[in-house]
C-alpha positions in Angstrom: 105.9 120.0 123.0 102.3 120.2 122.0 101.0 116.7 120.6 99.3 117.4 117.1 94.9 116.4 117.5 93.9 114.9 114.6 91.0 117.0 112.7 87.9 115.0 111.9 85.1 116.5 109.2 81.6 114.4 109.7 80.1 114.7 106.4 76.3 113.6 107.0 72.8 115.1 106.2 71.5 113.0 109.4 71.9 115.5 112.3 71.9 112.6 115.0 74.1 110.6 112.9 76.9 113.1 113.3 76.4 114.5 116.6 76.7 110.4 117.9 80.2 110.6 115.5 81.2 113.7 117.2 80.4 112.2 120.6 82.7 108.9 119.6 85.9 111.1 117.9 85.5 113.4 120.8 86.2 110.9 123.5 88.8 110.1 121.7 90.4 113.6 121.9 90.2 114.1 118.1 88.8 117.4 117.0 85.2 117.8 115.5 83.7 119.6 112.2 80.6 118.7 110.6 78.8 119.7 107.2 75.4 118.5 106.0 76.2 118.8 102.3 78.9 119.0 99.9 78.8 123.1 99.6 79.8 122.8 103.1 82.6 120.6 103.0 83.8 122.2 100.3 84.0 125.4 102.2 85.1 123.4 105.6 88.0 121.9 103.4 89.0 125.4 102.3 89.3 126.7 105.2 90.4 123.8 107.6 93.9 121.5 107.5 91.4 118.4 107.8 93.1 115.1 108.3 90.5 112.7 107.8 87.0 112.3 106.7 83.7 110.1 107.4 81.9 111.0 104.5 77.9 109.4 103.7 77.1 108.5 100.5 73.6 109.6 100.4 73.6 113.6 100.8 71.2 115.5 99.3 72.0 117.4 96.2 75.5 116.1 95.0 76.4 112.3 96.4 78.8 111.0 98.1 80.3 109.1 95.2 80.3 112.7 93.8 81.6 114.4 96.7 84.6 111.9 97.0 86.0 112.2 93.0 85.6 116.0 93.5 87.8 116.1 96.8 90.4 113.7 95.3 90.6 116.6 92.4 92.7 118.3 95.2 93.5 116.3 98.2 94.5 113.0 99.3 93.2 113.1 102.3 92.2 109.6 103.9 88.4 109.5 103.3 86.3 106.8 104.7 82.8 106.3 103.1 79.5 105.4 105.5 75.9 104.0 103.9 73.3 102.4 104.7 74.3 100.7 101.6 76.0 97.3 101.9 75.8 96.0 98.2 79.4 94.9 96.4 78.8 97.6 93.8 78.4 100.7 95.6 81.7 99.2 98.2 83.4 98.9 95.0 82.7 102.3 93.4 83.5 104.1 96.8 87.2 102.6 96.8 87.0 103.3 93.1 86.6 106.8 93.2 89.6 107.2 95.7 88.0 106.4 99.3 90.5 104.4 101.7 88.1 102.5 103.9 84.4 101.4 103.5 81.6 101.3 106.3 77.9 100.1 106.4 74.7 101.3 108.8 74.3 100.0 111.3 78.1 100.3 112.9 79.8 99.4 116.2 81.2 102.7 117.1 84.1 100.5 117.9 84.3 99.6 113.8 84.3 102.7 113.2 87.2 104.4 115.3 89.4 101.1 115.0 89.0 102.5 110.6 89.5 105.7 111.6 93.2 105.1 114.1 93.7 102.7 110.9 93.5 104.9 108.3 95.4 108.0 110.5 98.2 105.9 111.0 98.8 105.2 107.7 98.6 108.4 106.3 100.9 109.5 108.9 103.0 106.9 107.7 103.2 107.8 104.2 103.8 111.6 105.3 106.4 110.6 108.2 110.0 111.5 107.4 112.2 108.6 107.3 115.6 107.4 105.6 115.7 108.0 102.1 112.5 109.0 101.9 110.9 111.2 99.1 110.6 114.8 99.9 106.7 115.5 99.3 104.6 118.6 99.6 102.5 119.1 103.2 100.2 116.3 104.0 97.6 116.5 101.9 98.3 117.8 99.1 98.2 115.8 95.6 101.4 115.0 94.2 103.2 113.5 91.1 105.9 111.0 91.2 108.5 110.8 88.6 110.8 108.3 87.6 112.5 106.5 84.6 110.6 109.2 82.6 106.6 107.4 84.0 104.7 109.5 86.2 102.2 108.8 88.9 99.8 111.2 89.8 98.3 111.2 93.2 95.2 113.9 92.1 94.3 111.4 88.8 95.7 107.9 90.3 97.3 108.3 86.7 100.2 105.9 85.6 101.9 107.4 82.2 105.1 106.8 80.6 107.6 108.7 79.2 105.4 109.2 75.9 102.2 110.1 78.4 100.2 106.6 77.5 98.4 105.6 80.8 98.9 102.3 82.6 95.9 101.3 84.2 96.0 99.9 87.6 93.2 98.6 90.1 93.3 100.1 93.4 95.6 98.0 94.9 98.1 98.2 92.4 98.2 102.0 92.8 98.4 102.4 96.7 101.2 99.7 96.9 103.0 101.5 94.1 102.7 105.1 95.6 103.4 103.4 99.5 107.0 102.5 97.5 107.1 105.6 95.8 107.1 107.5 98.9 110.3 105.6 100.2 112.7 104.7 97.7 115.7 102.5 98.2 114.0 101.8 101.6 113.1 98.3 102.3 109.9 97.8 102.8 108.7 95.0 105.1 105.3 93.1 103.7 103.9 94.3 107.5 104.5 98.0 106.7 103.1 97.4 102.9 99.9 95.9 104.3 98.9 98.7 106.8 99.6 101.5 104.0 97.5 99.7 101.8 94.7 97.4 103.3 91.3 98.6 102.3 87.9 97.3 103.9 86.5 94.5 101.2 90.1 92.7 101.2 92.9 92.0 104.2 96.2 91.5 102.8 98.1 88.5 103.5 102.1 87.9 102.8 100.9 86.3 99.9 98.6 88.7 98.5 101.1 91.0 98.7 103.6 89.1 96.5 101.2 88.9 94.0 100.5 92.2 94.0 104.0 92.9 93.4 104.1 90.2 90.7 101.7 91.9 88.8 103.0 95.7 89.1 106.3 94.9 88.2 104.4 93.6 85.1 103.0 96.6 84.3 106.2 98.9 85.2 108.6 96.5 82.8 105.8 97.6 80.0 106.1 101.0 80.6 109.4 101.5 80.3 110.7 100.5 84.0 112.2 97.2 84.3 113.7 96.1 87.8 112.4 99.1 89.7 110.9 96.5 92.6 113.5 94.1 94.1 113.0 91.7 96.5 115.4 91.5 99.5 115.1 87.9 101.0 113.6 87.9 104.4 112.7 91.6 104.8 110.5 93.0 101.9 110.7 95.3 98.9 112.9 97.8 97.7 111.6 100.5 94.7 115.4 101.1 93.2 114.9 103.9 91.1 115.6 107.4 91.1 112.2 109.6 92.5 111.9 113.1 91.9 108.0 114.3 93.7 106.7 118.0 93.4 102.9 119.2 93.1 101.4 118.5 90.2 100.7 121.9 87.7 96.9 122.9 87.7 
């Protein structure tokens, strides 16, 4: 059986910066696109079942930061942003605006396809087919969670409940409420948690984790969804609830 090659799209007005990124992925056996601006990843992305992107923050015309909030209007695919930038701020906006992983110019070509293996494997993860888990549209794709009348949105990274008032959460709230979302009544080990979720700026630890956990159930029990995370004693966490998941109407 034919093993599925991962599709890379090397997003980067530099010319030698993506023909070195094409070099490293190809080694790796992964497949290659490249665009120089956002009209052309738009149209790559169109056309292409992408499964990950490098994307630079400074393109001409329309910016990264840009680039990223308009692809998360209609995929989820795992994005990883690359500057010559290494202030807080513009690490901070890039996860903000829905990017999974963060790297800074100079990079180890090492760095880079140890993120990209990373992030792969979790969104394969989070697609993979396993006991009791949500049924979701292809890979990709946004889609909205429902359950005890909330609603999470995976296009918005919207929380609402059942009277459509939004719940904020930071970014770590949200990916660790969707990684549950996606597998209902499964347990969930703090292991399997922390490679859905990890981003660049932080590393998860067992106890970072709990806290996490601490604080969404918070914000659930406010919204209208009490108990929906329990904790089963030397394994992980379980989301309890009832999860209906379909594509979330234009």
């Amino acid at each position: 059986m034919p093993t599925h090659k991962p599709l890379i799209l090397v997003v980067d007005d530099d010319v030698a910066v993506r023909r070195v990124l094409r070099r490293c992925f190809e080694t790796e056996s992964y497949l290659v696109s490249e665009a120089g601006d956002s009209a052309q990843t738009l149209e790559i992305l169109k056309d292409q079942p992408v499964d990950l992107i490098t994307l630079d923050i400074n393109l001409d015309g329309e910016d990264g930061l840009q680039l990223a909030r308009t692809i998360r209007g209609f995929s989820a695919v795992p994005i990883i942003m690359v500057s010559g930038k290494g202030e807080l701020i513009d690490t901070v906006v890039g996860l903000e605006v829905g990017a999974d992983d963060y790297i800074t110019k100079p990079f180890e070509l090492r760095e880079v396809l140890a993120r990209v293996k990373s992030a792969l494997r979790r969104s394969m993860l989070n697609s993979a087919p396993v006991r009791d888990a949500v049924t979701t549209p292809r890979r990709g794709d946004p889609v909205q969670f429902r359950f005890a009348g909330c609603t999470l949105c995976t296009r918005t990274r919207d929380l609402q409940d059942a009277h459509g008032n939004t719940c904020e959460l930071t970014t770590a709230e949200y990916k660790l409420l969707e990684a549950l979302l996606r597998h209902p009544h499964q347990v969930m080990s703090r292991d399997q948690i922390m490679d859905m979720i990890k981003g660049t700026q932080w590393n998860p630890s067992d106890r970072t984790i709990d806290n996490q956990v601490a604080r969404l159930r918070r914000k659930l029990e406010s919204i209208g969804a009490p108990s929906a995370i329990k904790t089963i004693r030397g394994s992980g966490y379980q989301f309890t609830l009832e999860v209906d998941c379909k594509t979330p109407v234009n």
